[in-house]
Every structure is written in structure tokens, then in C-alpha cells.
RONU-25718 format. One record per residue (C-alpha): residue number from 1; residue in one letter; x, y, z. Coordinates in pm, 1 decimal. Example, Ala and Ser with C-alpha at 12.3 -4.5 7.8 and 13.67 -1.06 7.14 Angstrom:
REC    n  res      east     north        up
REC    1    A    1230.0    -450.0     780.0
REC    2    S    1367.0    -106.0     714.0
This chain:
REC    n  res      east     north        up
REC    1    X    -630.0   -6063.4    2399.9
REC    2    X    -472.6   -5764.1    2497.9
REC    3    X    -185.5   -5879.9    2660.3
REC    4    X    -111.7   -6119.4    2332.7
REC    5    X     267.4   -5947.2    2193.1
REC    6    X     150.1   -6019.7    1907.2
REC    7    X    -145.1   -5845.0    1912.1
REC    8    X     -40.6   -5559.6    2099.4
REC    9    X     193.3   -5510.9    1808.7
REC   10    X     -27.3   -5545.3    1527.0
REC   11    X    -218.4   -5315.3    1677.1
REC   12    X      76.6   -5034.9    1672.0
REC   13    X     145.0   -5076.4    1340.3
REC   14    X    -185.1   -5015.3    1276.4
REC   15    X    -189.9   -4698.5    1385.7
REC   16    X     105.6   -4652.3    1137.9
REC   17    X    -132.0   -4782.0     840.6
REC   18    X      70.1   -5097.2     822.4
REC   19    X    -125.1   -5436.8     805.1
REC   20    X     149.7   -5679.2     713.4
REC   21    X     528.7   -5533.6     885.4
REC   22    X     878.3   -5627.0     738.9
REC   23    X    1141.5   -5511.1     925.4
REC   24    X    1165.5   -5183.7     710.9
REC   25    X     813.2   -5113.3     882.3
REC   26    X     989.6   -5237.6    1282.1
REC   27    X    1241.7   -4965.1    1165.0
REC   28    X     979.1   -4689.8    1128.8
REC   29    X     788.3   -4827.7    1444.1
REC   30    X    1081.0   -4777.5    1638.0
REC   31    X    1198.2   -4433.8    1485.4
REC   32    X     798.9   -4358.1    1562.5
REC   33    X     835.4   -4472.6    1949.9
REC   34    X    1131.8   -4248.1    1981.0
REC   35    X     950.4   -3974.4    1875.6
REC   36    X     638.0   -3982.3    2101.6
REC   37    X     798.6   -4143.9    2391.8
REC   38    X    1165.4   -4016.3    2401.7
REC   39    X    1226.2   -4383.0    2392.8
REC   40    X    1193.5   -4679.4    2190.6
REC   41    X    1241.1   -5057.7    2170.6
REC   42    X    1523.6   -5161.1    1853.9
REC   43    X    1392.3   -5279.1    1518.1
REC   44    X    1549.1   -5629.2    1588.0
REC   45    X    1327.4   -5668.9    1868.1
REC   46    X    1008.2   -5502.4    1682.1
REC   47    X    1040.8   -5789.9    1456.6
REC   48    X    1068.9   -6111.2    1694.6
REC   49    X     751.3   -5949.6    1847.3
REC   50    X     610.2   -5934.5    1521.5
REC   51    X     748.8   -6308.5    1406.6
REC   52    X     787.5   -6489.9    1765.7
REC   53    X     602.1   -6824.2    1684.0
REC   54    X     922.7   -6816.4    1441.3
REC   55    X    1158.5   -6666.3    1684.9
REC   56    X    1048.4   -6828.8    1973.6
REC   57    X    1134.4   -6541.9    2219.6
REC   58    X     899.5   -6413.9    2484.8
REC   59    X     939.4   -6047.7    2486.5
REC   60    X    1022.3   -5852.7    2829.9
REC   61    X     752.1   -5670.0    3060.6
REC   62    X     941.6   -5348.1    2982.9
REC   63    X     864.2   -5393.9    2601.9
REC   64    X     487.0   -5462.1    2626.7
REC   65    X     472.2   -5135.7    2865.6
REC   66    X     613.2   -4931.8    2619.8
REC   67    X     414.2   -5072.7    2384.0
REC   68    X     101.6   -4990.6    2588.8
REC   69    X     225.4   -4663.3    2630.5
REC   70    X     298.7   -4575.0    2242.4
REC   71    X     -57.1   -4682.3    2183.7
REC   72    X    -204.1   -4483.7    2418.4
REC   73    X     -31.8   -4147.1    2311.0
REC   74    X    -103.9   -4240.0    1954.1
REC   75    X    -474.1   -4307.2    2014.7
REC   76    X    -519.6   -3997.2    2278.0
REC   77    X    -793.7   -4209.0    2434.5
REC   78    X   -1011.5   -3955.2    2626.6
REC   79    X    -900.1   -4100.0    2950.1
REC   80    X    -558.4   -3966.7    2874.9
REC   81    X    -675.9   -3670.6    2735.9
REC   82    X    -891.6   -3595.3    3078.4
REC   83    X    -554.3   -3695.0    3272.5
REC   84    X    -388.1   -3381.5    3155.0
REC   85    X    -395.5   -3053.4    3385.8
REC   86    X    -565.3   -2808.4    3172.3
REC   87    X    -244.7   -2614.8    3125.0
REC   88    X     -41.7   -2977.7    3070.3
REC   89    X      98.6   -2812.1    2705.1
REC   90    X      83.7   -2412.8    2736.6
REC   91    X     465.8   -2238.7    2769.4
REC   92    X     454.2   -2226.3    3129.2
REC   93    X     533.2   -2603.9    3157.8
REC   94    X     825.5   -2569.3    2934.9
REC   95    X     974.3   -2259.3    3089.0
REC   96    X     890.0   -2404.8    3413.2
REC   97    X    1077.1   -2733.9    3312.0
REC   98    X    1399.9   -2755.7    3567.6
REC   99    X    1626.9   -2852.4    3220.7
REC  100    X    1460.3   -2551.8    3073.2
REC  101    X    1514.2   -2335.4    3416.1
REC  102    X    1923.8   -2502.4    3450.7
REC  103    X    2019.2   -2407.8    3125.3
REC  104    X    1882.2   -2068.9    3088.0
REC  105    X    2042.1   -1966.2    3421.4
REC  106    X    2366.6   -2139.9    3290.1
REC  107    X    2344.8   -1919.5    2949.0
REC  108    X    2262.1   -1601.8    3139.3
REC  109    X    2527.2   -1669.0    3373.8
REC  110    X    2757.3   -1713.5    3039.5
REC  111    X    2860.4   -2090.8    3175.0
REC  112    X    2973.5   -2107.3    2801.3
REC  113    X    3196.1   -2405.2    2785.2
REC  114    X    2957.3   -2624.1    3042.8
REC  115    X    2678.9   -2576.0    2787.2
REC  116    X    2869.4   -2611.2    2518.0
REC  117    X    3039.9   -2960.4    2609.5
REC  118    X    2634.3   -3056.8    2712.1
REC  119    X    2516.6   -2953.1    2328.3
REC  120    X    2822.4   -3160.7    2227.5
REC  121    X    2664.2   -3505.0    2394.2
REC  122    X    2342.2   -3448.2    2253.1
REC  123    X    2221.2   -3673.9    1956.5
REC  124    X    2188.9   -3486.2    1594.2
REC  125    X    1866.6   -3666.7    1471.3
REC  126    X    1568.2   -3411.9    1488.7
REC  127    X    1334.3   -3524.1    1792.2
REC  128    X    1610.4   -3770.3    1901.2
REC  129    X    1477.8   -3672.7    2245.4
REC  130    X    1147.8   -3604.7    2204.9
REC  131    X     964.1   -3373.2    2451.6
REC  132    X    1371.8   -3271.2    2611.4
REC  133    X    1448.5   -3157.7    2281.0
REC  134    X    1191.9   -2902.3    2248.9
REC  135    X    1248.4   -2755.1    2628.8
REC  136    X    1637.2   -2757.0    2567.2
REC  137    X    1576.5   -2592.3    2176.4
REC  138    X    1300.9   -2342.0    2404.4
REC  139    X    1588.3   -2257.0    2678.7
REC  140    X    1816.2   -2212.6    2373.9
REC  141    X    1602.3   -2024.6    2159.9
REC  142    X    1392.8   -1794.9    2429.9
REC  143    X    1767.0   -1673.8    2589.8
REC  144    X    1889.4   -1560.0    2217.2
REC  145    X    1593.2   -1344.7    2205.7
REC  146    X    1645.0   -1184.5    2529.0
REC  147    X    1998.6   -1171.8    2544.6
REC  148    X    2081.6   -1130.8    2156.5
REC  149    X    2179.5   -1392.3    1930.6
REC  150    X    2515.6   -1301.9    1914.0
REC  151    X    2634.2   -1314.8    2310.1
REC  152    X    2403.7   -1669.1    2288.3
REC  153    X    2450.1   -1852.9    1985.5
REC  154    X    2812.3   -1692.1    1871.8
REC  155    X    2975.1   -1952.3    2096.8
REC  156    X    2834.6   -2268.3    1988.4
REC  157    X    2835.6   -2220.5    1588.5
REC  158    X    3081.3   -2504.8    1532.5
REC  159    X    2841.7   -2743.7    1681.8
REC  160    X    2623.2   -2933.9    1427.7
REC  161    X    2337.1   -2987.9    1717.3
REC  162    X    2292.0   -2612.9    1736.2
REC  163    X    2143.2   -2630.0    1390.0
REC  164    X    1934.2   -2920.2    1509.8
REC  165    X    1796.0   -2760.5    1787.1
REC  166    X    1757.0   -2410.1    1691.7
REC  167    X    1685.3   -2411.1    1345.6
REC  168    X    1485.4   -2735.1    1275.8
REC  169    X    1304.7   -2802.6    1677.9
REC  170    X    1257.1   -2435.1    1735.0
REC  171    X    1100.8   -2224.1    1466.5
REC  172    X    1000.1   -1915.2    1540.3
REC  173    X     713.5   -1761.3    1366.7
REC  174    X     614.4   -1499.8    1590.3
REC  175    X     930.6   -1319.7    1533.2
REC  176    X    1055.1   -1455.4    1214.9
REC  177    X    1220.1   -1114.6    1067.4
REC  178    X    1348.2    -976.3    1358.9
REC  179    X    1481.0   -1278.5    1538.1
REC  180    X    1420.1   -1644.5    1356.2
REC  181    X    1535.9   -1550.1     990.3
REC  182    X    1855.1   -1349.2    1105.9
REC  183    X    1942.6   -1667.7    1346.3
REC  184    X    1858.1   -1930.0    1055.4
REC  185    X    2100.0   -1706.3     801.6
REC  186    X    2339.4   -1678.4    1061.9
REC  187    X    2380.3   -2062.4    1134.5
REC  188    X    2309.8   -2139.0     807.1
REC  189    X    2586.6   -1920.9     640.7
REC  190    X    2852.3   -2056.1     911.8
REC  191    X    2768.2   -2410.4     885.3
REC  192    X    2808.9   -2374.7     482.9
REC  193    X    2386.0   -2485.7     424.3
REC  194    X    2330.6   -2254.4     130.2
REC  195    X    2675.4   -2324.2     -47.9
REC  196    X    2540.0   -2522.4    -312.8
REC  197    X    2854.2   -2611.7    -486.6
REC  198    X    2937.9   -2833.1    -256.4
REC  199    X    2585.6   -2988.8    -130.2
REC  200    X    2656.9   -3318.9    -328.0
REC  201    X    2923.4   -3350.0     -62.2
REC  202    X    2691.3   -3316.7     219.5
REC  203    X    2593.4   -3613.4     447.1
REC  204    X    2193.4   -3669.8     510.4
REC  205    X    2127.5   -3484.7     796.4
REC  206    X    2320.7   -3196.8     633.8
REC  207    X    2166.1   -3242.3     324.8
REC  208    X    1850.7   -3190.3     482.2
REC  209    X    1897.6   -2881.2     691.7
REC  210    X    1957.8   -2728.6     342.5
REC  211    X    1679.8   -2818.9     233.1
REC  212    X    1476.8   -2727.2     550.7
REC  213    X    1657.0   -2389.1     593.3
REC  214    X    1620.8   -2236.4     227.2
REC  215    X    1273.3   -2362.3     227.8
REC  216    X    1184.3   -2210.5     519.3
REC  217    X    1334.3   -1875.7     418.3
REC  218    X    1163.2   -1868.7     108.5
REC  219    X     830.7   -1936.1     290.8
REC  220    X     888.3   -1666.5     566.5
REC  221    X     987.7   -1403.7     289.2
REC  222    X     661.9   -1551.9      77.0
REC  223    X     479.0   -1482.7     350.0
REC  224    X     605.2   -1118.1     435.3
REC  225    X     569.7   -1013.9      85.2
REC  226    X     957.4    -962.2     147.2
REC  227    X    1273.1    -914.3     -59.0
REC  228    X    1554.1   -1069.9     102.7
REC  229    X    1954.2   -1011.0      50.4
REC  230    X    1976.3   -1388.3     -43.8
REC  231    X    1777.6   -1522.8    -358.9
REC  232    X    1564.8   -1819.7    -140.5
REC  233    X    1339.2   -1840.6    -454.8
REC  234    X    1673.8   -1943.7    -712.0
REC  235    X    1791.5   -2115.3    -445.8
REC  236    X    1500.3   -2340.5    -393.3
REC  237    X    1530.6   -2467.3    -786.3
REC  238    X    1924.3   -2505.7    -800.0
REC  239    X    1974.0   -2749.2   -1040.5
REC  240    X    2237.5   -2951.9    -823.9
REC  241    X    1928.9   -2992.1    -539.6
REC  242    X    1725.9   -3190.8    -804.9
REC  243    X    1878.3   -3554.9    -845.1
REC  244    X    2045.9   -3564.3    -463.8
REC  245    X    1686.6   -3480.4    -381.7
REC  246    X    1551.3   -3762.5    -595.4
REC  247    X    1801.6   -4029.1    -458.9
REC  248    X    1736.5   -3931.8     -41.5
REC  249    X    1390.2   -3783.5      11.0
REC  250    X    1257.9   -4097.8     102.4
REC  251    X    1494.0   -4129.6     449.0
REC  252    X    1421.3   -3722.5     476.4
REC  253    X    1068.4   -3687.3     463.7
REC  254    X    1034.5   -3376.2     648.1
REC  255    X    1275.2   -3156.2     489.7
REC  256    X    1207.4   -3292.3     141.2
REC  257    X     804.3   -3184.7     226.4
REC  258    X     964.5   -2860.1     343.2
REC  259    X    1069.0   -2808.2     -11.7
REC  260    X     782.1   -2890.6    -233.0
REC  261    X     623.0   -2640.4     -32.5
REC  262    X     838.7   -2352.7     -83.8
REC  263    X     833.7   -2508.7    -509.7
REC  264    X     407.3   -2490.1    -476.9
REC  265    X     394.5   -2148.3    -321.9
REC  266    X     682.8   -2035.7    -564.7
REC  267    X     446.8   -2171.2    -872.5
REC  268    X     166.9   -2045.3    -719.2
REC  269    X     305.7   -1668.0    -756.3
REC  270    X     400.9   -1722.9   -1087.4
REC  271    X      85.6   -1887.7   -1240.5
REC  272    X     252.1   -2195.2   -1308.2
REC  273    X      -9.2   -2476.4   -1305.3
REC  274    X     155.1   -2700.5   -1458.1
REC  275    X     479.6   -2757.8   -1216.3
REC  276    X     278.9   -2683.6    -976.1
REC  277    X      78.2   -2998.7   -1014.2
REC  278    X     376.3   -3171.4   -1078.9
REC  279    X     536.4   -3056.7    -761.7
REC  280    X     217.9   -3207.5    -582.2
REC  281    X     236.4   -3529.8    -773.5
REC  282    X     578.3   -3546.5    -680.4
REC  283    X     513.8   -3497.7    -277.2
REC  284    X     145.3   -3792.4    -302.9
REC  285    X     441.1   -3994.0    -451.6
REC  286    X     667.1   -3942.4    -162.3
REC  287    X     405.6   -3942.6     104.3
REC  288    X     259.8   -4299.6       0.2
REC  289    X     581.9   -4454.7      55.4
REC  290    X     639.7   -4277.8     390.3
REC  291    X     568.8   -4513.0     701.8
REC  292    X     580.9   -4288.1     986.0
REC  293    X     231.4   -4134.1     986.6
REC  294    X     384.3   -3810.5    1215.9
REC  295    X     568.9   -3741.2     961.3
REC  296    X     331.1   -3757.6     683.4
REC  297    X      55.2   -3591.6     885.9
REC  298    X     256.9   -3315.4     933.6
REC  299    X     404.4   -3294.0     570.6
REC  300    X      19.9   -3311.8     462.0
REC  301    X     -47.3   -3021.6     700.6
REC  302    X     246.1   -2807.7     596.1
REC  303    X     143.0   -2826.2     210.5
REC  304    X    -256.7   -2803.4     299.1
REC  305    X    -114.2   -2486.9     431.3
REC  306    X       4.6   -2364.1     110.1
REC  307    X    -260.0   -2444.4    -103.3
REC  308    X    -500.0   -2259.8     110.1
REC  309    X    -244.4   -1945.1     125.1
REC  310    X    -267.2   -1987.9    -261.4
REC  311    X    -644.7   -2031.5    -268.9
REC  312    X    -640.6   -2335.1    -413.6
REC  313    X    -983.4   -2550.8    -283.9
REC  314    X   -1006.8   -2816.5    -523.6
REC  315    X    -648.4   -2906.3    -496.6
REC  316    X    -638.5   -2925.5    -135.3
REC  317    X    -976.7   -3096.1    -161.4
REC  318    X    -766.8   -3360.6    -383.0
REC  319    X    -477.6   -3380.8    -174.1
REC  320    X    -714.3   -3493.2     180.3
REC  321    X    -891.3   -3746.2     -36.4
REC  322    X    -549.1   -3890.6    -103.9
REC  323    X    -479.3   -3928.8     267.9
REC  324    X    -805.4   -3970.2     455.2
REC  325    X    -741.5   -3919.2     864.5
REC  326    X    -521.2   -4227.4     994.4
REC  327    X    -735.0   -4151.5    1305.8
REC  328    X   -1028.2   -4008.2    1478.7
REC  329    X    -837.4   -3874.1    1704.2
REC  330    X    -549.9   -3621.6    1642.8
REC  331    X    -187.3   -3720.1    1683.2
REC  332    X     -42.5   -3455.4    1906.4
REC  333    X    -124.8   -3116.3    1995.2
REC  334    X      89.5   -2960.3    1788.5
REC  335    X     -46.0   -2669.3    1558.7
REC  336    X     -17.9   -2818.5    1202.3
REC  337    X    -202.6   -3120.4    1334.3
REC  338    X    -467.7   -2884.5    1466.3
REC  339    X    -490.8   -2711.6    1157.0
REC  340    X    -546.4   -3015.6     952.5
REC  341    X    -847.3   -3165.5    1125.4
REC  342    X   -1000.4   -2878.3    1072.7
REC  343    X    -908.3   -2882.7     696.0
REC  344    X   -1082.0   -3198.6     698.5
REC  345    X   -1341.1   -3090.9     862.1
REC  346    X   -1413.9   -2776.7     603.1
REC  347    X   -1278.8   -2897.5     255.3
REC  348    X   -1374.4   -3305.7     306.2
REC  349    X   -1704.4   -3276.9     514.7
REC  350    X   -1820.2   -2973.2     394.6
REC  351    X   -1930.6   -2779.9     673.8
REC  352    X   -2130.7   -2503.4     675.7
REC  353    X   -1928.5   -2375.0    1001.5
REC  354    X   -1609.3   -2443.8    1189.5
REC  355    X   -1621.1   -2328.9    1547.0
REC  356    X   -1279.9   -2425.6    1676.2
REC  357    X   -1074.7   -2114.1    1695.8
REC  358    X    -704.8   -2104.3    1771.3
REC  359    X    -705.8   -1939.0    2067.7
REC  360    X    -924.9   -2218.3    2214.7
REC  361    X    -583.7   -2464.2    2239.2
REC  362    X    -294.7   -2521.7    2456.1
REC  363    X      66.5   -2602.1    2220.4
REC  364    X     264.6   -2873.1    2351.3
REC  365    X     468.1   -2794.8    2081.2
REC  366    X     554.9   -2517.8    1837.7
REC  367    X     432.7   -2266.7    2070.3
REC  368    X     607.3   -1976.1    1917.8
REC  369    X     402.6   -2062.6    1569.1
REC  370    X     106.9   -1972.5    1753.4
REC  371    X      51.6   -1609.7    1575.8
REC  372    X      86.0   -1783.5    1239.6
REC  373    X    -119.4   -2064.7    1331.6
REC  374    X    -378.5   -1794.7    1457.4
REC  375    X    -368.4   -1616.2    1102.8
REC  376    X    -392.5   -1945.4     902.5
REC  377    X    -733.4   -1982.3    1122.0
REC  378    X    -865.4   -1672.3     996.4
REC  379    X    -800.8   -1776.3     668.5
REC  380    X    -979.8   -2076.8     700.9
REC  381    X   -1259.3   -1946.4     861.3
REC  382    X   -1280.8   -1702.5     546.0
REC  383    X   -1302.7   -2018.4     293.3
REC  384    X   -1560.7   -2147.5     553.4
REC  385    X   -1804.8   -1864.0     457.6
REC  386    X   -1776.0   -1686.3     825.0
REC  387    X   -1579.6   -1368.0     869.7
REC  388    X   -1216.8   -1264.6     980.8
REC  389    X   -1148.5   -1099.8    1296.1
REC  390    X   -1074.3    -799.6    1171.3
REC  391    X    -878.5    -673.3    1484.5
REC  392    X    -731.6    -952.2    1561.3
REC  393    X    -601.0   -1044.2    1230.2
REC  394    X    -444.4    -678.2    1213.5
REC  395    X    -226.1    -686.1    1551.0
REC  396    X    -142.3   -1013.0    1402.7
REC  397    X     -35.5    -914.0    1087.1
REC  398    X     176.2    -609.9    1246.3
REC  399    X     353.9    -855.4    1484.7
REC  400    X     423.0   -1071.6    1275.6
REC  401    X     519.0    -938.3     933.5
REC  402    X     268.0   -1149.8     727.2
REC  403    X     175.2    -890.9     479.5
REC  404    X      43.6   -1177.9     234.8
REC  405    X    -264.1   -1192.1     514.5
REC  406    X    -330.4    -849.3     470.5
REC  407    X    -617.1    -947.1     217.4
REC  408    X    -841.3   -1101.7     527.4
REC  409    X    -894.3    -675.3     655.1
REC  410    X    -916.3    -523.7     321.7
């Protein structure tokens, strides 16, 4: 039964919350496989798996195996999860990576145009490459810091991948004021993403790293308690955002999701119930038409977060209700996906306690979130009834920036 095609298929879209696929849903399946395995099987193919009594068309070994294998990583059966050396996702594997290891020694050795014409080959689409991605946005990213974005980053701010890579695959958290935010104004200013006069003009993917970028600004600066030289919050609400955002946020999930939760946390401040619950309304809509459950898992995550930075139980109550766990295991992990079992676990299950702390796990990815990630813990463990770590919360707060935390040692 296993080896039926058509099972094994049925079964991935299942995963995906998909009972009957169209070839819409083989297009999300496949956009899926790319970004778990680093490769995927084509849409056209997805479909005469899904139809082959109709098609007639055996499908290859090579498809079934990857098949197999985008199951198993979806599922994290515990036989894979036992298979993994205990430090399988910490840093050390990705600065360990030989890609990681070639291209830092390439940047520090100022091999400028070699890198350069490498970036140039690489695809645009964010997680195009899955786990590569990440170690080449690391290499990237890690180097800047050392070295100083401009002798790093100066050189390749022509090339649309560097925004990719740097700004959307590595976020920095851990130093967002003196390193991440100067870097995502930097590439953002040169590569014209907060010129809103012309962001009708833009193509998707540019379209979106607007989006992303001034989103993200305004959530670093919300988070700081800090006034910027750039208005994020105006920026955020431009008027000329509103019906390009209406027409695309379906095919930009992510970055639209990146938005409404810079618009909740902007209400939020302001007292605004009203668009506030509009805003959510707005990003259930969006979310129930979104396939790819990745992506909606980690949009759900991302605005869980800033409901529980604005206090706000019932609503985040609400919103998990809407979008009970695809799973009982987690998808990746990643921090947000971390972060929202446990907000199941608290606001849908009601636990008295949650004993997972976020020092207990291992980042495959987003490894330099891990100090926000750490505070956001805190916080939860404060709307669990148990208290802060007072100490640890501090150092966090004073390496980060986070000043909005500071109410978890008062």
C-alpha cells in the first residue's frame, strides 16, 4: 500500500491539508518539496501521479524516493529524529559547512569578483536552495559582522540575490541595531525598497522585499522602544501599499504576513481595536487560502508573536482555534515553529505549566534569532503563571536592545 504512487501522494498532500489536489495544489507541493528538500519533482508530474489511471504514466523510482523523503521530513518520525547527532542543527554545522568555510575564506581573502559572479548564478526565490541558502546567507552575513558591512556587502549591492540572502534568509536579531537594521537600510535604500512612488512598478519578488524590509524595521524599532531616522510606522500604511497588496498577497504569503504584523503591533500601541481586528481578519482570510502549510505555520507563529507582545490572550486564543496543529509533530526546528507548539500548548490546552525552555533546543535555522526567541520564552512563561528569569532576561535585554521586554524584571 505504501509503494501505491497514488497513495504515496495523497498522503503528501495531506500533510499540506489538501484532500482533493488540482494542479494549483501540485504547484504548492512542489514549491513545498523545494523547500524541505532543496529539490523537488515539477507540478506537471505532481499531477500525473495524482491522475495516472487517466494519464497512464508509471512514475520513475527517483520520484517515489523523493516522495518518501518529503514525507519523512514533514512527519519528523522519531526514527529520523533519533538519526540526528545531537548537535545535527546548532551553528557549528553551518560554520563547519565546506560552502560556508570556501566562501568566508574567499570574502576574507577579498576574492570579490569570484563571489560576486557565484551570487550572480544563484536563484532569487527565498529558500530556492533550501538548507545551501541559509549556510551561503550565514557565510555572507557572519563575515559582514566581522569584517564590517561596508568592505563585505559594498561590492555586491547591484545584485538582487544579496537582498535575498541577507535581508530575507538571514535575519539577525541578536544584533539588530548595531548590525541587521543598518545592513537592511543600507540594501534597502540602494536597491530603491522604501521608494514608494514607484512600488506599483515593482515586480513580485521586489514588491515583497518592501514589504518584508519596512515591516521588519518597524518591528525591530517596536521592539527597541526606538525612534528611527526613517518613519517605518507611515511607511507601513502608505496608501499606494494597500490595493498592490490586495491584488498579490496571495503568491507572497510571507512578506504580506510580515506586514499585518508590523499593522497589529502598530494598532496595538495606539489602542486601535478596531483595525486591529480587521488587520487579523484580513491575515485568517489570507492564511485559509494559503496551501503551503510552512508558510502558514510560520505566518501563524510570527503574528502569535505579536499578540502575545501586545498581551492579547483571547485573540491569540482565537487565532490557534482557527488553525488547529496540521501535525503532532513540528515542521522544522526552526524557532517560530518552536514557539508555536508551545503557544498551543499554553493558550489551546491550558496548561498549568510549560517546561520547555529555549535554551533546551538546537536551531537548524534562524540561529541568530535565538536571543529573541529566548525573550519571547520568558514572556510566555509569564502568561503561563511561572516566573521570568530575571537575570537572564536582563543580559538579554542589554544585548539585544529589546527595551519593550523590560516589563518581565520590573
Amino acid at each position: 500500500m505504501e509503494h501505491d504512487p497514488k497513495n504515496l501522494i495523497l498522503e503528501a498532500f495531506e500533510l499540506m491539508g489538501v484532500s482533493n489536489p488540482n494542479i494549483g495544489d501540485c504547484k504548492f507541493l512542489s514549491k513545498e518539496m523545494q523547500f524541505v528538500l532543496g529539490e523537488s519533482l515539477s507540478p506537471i508530474t505532481l499531477y500525473r501521479m495524482v491522475n495516472k489511471e487517466k494519464q497512464n504514466v508509471k512514475p520513475y523510482a527517483f520520484s517515489l524516493e523523493l516522495l518518501r523523503r518529503f514525507i519523512d521530513l514533514k512527519t519528523l518520525r522519531p526514527r529520523d529524529e533519533m538519526h540526528f547527532a545531537p548537535n545535527y542543527f546548532s551553528k557549528s554545522s553551518v560554520s563547519e559547512n565546506a560552502l560556508y568555510l570556501l566562501l568566508e575564506q574567499q570574502l576574507v581573502s577579498s576574492r570579490i569578483d569570484d563571489i560576486g559572479a557565484f551570487i550572480e548564478k544563484l536563484p532569487m526565490e527565498h529558500w530556492s536552495l533550501g538548507w545551501e541558502q541559509y549556510v551561503i546567507a550565514c557565510a555572507l552575513g557572519e563575515t559582514a559582522k566581522e569584517k564590517g558591512i561596508k568592505s563585505i556587502v559594498e561590492p555586491f549591492l547591484e545584485l538582487p540575490q544579496i537582498r535575498t540572502y541577507l535581508l530575507e534568509t538571514y535575519v539577525d536579531f541578536n544584533q539588530p541595531f548595531r548590525f541587521y537594521l543598518p545592513l537592511l537600510k543600507k540594501i534597502g535604500a540602494h536597491q530603491q525598497l522604501f521608494d514608494l512612488k514607484r512600488i506599483e512598478a515593482r515586480d513580485l519578488n521586489s514588491f515583497g522585499s518592501s514589504l518584508f524590509s519596512m515591516s521588519l524595521a518597524y518591528l525591530l524599532c517596536f521592539l527597541g522602544r526606538k525612534k528611527d531616522d526613517v518613519n517605518w510606522e507611515e511607511m507601513i500604511f502608505h496608501p499606494s501599499i494597500n490595493e498592490m497588496l490586495e491584488e498579490r498577497k496571495t503568491r507572497i504569503p510571507i512578506p504580506a504576513s510580515r506586514l499585518y504584523v508590523a499593522r497589529i503591533l502598530a494598532f496595538g500601541k495606539r489602542n486601535d481595536t478596531v483595525q486591529l481586528n480587521r488587520t487579523l481578519e484580513e491575515f485568517i482570510h489570507l492564511q485559509t487560502r494559503n496551501s503551503s502549510i510552512s508558510s502558514r505555520e510560520f505566518s501563524l507563529a510570527i503574528v502569535c508573536d505579536a499578540l502575545l507582545l501586545l498581551q492579547k490572550r483571547e485573540k491569540l486564543t482565537f487565532l490557534l482555534e482557527k488553525f488547529p496543529n496540521p501535525n503532532e509533530k513540528r515542521i522544522a526546528f526552526d524557532p517560530t515553529s518552536i514557539r508555536l507548539e508551545l503557544y498551543r500548548k499554553v493558550f489551546i490546552k491550558n496548561q498549568a505549566k510549560v517546561l520547555l525552555l529555549a535554551q533546551d533546543y538546537r536551531f537548524q535555522l534562524g540561529e541568530q534569532e535565538s536571543d529573541y526567541h529566548q525573550l519571547m520564552i520568558q514572556l510566555l512563561l509569564q502568561n503561563s503563571k511561572q516566573k521570568p528569569q530575571k537575570s537572564l532576561t536582563s543580559s538579554l535585554i542589554q544585548r539585544t536592545g529589546f527595551r519593550h521586554f523590560g516589563k518581565l524584571v520590573s
